[in-house]
N, C-alpha and C positions, 0 to 999 in steps of 0.2 A: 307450448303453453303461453298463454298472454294474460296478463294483467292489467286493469285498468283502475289506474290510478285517481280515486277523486276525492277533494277535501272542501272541505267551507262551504256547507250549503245553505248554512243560516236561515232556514225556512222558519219563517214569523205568522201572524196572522195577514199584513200585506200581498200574500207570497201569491202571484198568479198561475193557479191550476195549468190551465187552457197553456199559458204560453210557455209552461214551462214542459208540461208532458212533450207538446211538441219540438222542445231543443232535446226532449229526452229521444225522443222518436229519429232524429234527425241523426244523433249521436250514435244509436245503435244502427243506422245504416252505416254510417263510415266504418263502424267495427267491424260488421257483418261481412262487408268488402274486402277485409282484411285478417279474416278466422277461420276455419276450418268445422265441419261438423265432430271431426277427431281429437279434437285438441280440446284441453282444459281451459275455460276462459273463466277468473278470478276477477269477480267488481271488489275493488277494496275503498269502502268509504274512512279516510284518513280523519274521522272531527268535523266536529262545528255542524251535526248535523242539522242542530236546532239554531235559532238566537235567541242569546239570554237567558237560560236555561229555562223557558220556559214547555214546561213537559207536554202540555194539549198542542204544541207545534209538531210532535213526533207522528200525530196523524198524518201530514202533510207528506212525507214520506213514504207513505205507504202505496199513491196512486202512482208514483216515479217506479218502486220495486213491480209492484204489478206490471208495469208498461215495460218494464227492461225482460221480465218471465214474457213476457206475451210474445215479445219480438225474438228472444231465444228461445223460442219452444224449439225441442229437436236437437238441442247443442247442447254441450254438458259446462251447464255456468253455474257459478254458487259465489256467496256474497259473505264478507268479512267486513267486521267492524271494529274501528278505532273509537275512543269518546275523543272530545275534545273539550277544551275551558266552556265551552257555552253550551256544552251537552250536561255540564252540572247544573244537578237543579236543587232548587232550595227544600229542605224535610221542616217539618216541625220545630221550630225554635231558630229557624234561618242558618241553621247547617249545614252544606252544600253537600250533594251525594249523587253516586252514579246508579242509583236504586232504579230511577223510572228509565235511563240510558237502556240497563241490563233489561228492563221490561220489555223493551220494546223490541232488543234485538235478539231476546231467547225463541220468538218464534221462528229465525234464519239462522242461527249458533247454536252449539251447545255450551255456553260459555257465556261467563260476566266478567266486571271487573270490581277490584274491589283495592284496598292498600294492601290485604294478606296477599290476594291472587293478581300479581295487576300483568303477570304475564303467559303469554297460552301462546301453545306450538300446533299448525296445521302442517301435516304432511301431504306435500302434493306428489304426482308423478318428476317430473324436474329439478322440484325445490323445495326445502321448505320455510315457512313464513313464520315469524316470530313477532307476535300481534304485541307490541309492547305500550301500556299504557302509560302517559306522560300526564293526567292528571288524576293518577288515585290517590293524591298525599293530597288531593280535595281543596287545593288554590287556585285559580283561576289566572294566578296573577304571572305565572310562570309556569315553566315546565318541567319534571323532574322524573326521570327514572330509577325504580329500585334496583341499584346496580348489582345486590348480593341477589335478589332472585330474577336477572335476566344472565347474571353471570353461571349459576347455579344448574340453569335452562340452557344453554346452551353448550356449557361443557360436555354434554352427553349425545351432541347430537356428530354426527358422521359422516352428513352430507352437505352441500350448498345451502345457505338459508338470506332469505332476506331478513332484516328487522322495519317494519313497520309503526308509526306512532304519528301524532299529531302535531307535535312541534317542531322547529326546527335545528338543527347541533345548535349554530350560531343566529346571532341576533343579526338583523337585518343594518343596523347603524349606532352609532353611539348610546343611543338613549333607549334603545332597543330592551325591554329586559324579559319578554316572554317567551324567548328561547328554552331548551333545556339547560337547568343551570348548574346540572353536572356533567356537560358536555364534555371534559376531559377526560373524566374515568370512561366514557362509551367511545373516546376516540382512539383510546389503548386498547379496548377488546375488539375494533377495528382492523387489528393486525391482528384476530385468529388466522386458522386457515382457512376454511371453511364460513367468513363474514362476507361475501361478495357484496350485499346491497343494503341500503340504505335509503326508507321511503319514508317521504315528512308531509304534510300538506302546512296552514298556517300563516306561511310565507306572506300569502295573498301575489305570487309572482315564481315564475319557472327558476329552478335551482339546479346549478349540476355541476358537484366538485367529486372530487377520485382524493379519499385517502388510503394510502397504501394498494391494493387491488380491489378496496370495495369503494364502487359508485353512490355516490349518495344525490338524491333525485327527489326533488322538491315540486308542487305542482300548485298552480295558483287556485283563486274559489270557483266552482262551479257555478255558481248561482249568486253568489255575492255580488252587488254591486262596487267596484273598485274603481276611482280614477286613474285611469289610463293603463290598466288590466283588463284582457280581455277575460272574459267566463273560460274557463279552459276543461279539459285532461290527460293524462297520458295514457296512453298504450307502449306496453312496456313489454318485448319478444322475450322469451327465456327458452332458452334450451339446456337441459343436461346441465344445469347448475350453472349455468352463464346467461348474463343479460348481452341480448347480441344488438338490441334496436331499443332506444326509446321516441315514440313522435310525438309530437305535441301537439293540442288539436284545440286549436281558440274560435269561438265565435264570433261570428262579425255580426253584429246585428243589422249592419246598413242591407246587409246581402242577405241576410237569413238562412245561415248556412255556416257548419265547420269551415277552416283552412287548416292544413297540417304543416309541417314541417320535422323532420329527422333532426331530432337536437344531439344524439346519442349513436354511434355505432362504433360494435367493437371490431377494430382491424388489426386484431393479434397476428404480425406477420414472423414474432419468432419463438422458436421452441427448442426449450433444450430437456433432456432424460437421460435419466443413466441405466435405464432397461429397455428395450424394444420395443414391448406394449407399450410402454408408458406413454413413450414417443410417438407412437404411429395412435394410440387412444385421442392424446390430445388434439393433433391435428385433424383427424379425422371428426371428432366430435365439433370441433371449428368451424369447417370448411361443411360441413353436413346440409347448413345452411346459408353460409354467406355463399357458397357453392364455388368461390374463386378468392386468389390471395394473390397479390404483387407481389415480386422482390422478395420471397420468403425462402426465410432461413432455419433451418434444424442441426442440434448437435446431441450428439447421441457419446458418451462417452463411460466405457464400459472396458472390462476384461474379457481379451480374447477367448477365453475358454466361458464365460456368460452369456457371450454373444452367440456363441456358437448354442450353446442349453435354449436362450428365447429363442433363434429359429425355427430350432427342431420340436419344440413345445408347440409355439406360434403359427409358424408360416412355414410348416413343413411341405403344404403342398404346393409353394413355389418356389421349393428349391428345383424344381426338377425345369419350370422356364427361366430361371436364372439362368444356370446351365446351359441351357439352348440359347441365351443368348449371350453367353461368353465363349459360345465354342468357334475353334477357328472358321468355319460356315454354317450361314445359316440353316436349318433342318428344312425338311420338306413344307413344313405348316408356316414357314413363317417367311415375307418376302426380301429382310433383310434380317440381322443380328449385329451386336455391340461387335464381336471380338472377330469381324469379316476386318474389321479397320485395322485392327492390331497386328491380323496375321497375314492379309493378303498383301502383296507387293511391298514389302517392308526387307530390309537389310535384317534386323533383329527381330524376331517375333515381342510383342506388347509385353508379356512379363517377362521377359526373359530380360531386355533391355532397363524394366525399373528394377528389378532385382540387382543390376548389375552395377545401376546408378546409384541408389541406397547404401550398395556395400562402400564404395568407392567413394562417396560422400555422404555422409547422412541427414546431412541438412541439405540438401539439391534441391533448386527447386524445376530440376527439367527430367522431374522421373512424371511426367504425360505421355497420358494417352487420350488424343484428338480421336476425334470420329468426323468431324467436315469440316470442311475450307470454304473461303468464300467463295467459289466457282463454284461449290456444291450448291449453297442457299442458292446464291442466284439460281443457278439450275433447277433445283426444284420449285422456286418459288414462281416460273416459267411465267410471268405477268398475269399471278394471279389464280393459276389451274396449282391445286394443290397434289404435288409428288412428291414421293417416300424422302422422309429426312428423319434423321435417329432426333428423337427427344432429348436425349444425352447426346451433351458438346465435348465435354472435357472428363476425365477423372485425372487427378493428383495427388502424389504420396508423398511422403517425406516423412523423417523420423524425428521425433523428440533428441532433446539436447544429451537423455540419457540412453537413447537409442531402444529402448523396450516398450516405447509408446507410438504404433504408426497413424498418422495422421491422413485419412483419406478425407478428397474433397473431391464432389460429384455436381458438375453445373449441367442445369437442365434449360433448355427455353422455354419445354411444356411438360410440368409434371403432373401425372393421374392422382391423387393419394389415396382412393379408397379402395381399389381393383392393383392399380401398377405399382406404387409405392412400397408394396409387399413384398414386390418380384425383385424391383431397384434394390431396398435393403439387405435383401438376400444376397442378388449380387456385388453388394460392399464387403458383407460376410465372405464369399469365396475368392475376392481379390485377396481381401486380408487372409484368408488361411492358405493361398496359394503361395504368397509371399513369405509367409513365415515358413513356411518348409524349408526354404534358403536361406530367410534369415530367423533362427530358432529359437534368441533371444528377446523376440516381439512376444511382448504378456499381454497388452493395453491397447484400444485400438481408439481413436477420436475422429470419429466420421461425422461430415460437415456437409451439408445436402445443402447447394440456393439453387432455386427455382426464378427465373424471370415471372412468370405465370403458372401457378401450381393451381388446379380443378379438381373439384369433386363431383363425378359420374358414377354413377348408379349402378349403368352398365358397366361393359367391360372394358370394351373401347381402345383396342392393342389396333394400331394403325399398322402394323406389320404383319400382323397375322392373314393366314390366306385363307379365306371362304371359300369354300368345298365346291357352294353353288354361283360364285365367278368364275372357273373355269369351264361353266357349262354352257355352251354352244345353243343360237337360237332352237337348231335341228335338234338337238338332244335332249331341249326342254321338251320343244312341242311332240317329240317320241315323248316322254315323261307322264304329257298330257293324257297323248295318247291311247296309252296303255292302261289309266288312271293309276298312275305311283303317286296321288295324291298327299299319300299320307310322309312317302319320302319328301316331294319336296316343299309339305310343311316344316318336315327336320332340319332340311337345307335354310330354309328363312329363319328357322330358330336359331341357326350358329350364327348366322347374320346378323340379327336382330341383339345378341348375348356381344359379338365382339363391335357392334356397331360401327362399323365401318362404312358410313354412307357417302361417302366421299367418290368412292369408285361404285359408279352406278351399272358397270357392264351388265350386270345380272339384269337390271329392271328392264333395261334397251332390248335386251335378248326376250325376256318372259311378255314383254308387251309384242314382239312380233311370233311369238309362240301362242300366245294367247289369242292373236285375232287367225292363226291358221285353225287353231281347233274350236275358234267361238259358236261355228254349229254344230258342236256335237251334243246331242241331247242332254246327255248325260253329266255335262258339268256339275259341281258345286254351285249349289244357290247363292248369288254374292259374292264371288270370287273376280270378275271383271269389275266389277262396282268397288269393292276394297283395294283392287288393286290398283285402280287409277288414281283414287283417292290417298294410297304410298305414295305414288310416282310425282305427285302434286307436290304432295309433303316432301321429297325425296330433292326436287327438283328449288324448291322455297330456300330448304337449307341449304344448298349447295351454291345458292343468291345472293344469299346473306352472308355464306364465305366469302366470295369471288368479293363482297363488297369489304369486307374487312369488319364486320360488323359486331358489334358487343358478345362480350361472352355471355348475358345473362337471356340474350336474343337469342344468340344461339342453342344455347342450352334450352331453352322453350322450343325453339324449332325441334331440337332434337328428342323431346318428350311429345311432341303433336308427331315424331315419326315412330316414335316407341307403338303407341295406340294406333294407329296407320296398321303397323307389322301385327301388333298384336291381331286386330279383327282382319288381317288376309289370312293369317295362320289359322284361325277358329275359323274361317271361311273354309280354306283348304282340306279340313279336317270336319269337316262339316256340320260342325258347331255353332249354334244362332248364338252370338254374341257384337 
């Protein structure tokens, strides 16, 4: 979902048509660049639509909305309104009223404001918005919210919510006094739980302070002329009840053109839960979209007998690859396993030696178990050519001071969290319940998960797992062809394509000299050489952009241009025009 943040338009009779549709036009390209046909896109006009309250200005208005409908036709956008001090206008006896404000914007709303009604709740997919009006108590001269019916409003609500309004908490300098001027009572209901944001326009200048979890994001005038403010707005990313980006996007007028900049990102790198879900919810809703986290930390601190109820509710269907990869070798599917470290050439097998460490001290801190040494990296990291190395470097146990709390701690240099982190967890859970059998007085267990680089992949992406159609021989493919077992070794690309392992390209080397012994046989698949060269491209790009050491968000694009690559050779192979 995005947001777009805009305040102060001050549209008078001055106001130029012609030059302003086109900052408007201009504006909805950069958005357009940066939104999806999927996603909910929210214009929220924060105030000041008018100046002066002069009501025949609200026409002016109408040719911007038009031109913003015209350029989103196709996308799902809908528009909210704030008033501000200069959207009151004067009634009959020079009384100030948000009468012609509510006229104007009942044809885009189902909603006015007024001093009974001055606050309204839209529910979006993500979040929802709590449009609060800072001039129904009809002064112009400050700003004021009815804190018994915004407090009233959102005691019932259950999810994420922005609050929205036209002024700002705080006054801009001493002498400042058109802020809200019961900014205290809304900076306490700022510690709800569910308060994350906080949008103001007003300012005439970009704002962004964090009290307690909710951001509060001020955006300068649109259209206003300001000395030494540029025309601005934000775009503001939300996901799942979290603001993850906000950019700020000013006019230059020298250039005739936006400039942006990221004034806002959230880089939540730690998480603690005392349930399973809760833990593996949060991060994953996180990382969904920032799609990578540094140096991240997770604590999960739970009753053994709990821990064990969330797996088998949760993530019961990887308890069965945990397992496989704590057993003393690894299984046929898989090229290596955690617990080959622990049991192969060892004096004491891996639990047997913490178990024995634990008893014997309980505060130890040398009950590890290593999975690689420096000869290892080096070795696999062979200058450059990327070879099997476990994601998992270390786990460590140790027991609380009262010995019924084991404290596992699991260091990764690369962790999956949306696919792998399921199976990791699991296997914390069967460390800890393998340990407690020896030692029986363990109730409590505090597991501590750092990740140098933890990822969010889509697919599967087990770099251990062994692909059915890598052990298959150029000769075996082009028999394959042959015979037309098409439809099989679309199944073969599909286990490929699910555990994405593009790394080891055997398969492609082999199917490209199987392909060109059967390229005359009449009877191929329509598009099948053409898709497939068009993988090998892609297959061959990302593999370039490793060997370079190149960004993970590069990567991760390489890696969805090879997703679509696979997808249309599989509908190729299966002979599907896609």
């Amino acid at each position: 979902m995005k947001i777009i943040q805009i305040s102060d338009l001050h549209i008078d009779r001055k106001y130029d048509k012609n030059k302003t549709i086109n900052k408007i036009e201009l504006m909805c390209q950069e958005i357009i660049k940066r939104v999806s046909k999927a996603e909910q896109i929210v214009f929220c006009f924060l105030g000041d639509l008018i100046n002066k309250g002069t009501p025949e200005n609200f026409s002016g208005l109408t040719p911007i909305l038009e031109s913003i409908c015209t350029a989103f036709s196709g996308y799902d956008i809908s528009f909210e309104f704030i008033p501000g001090n200069h959207d009151l206008c004067p009634e009959a006896g020079g009384m100030l009223s948000t009468k012609k404000f509510n006229q104007y914007i009942k044809k885009y709303t189902g909603y006015s404001f007024s001093k009974r009604n001055s606050i309204h709740i839209k529910d979006y997919d993500d979040i929802m918005l709590v449009l609060a009006g800072s001039v129904c108590h009809l002064d112009h001269k400050y700003g004021y919210i009815n804190m018994t019916q915004l407090a009233n409003k959102i005691s019932h609500l259950k999810k994420p919510y922005l609050v929205m309004t036209h002024h700002a908490l705080f006054g801009d300098n001493d002498d400042d006094i058109s802020s809200i001027r019961n900014s205290n009572a809304l900076a306490f209901l700022m510690k709800s739980e569910f308060f994350v944001g906080f949008l103001h326009g007003h300012t005439h200048g970009y704002k962004n302070i964090k009290i307690e979890e909710c951001q509060i994001i001020g955006v300068g005038p649109f259209l206003k002329d300001v000395p030494n403010i540029n025309n601005q707005f934000n775009l503001i990313d939300i996901h799942k009840g979290q603001i993850y980006q906000v950019d700020n996007f000013y006019y230059r007028e020298d250039l005739g053109k936006y400039n942006s900049i990221t004034v806002y990102e959230n880089k939540c790198n730690y998480y603690f839960a005392k349930s399973v879900m809760d833990l593996y919810s949060h991060i994953t809703n996180n990382l969904v979209h920032s799609k990578y986290s540094f140096n991240l930390c997770m604590q999960l601190e739970t009753s053994l007998s709990d821990f064990e109820n969330d797996i088998k509710r949760h993530f019961s269907g990887n308890i069965k690859n945990a397992q496989d990869l704590l057993a003393s070798s690894p299984p046929s599917n898989m090229k290596y396993n955690h617990g080959q470290y622990w049991s192969s050439d060892v004096e004491v097998p891996g639990f047997d030696y913490v178990v024995n460490q634990l008893k014997s001290s309980p505060n130890t801190t040398r009950a590890v178990l290593p999975l690689i040494s420096v000869n290892e990296v080096i070795k696999a990291s062979n200058y450059g050519k990327n070879q099997d190395l476990p994601a998992l470097n270390i786990v460590q146990f140790t027991l609380d001071n009262n010995t019924s709390t084991l404290n596992i701690s699991m260091y990764f240099r690369s962790l999956e969290v949306n696919n792998f982190l399921k199976t990791n967890i699991c296997e914390a859970f069967l460390c800890a319940e393998r340990i407690a059998r020896d030692i029986p007085f363990i109730k409590s267990v505090n597991l501590s998960i750092y990740a140098a680089v933890a990822q969010y992949c889509d697919g599967y992406k087990a770099g251990n797992k062994v692909c059915t159609i890598d052990s298959k021989s150029s000769e075996e493919l082009t028999l394959d062809l042959s015979l037309h077992k098409f439809d099989s070794i679309a199944t073969l690309l599909e286990e490929k394509k699910e555990i994405r392992n593009y790394s080891d390209t055997t398969v492609f080397d082999n199917m490209s000299k199987a392909l060109a012994a059967v390229s005359c046989l009449p009877d191929m698949p329509h598009g099948v050489i053409d898709a497939f060269n068009e993988t090998k491209i892609r297959i061959d790009e990302y593999n370039n952009l490793k060997s370079k050491k190149a960004m993970f968000s590069d990567l991760s694009e390489a890696e969805g241009l090879i997703d679509q690559a696979m997808t249309k050779l599989i509908n190729k192979f299966r002979g599907i025009s896609k």
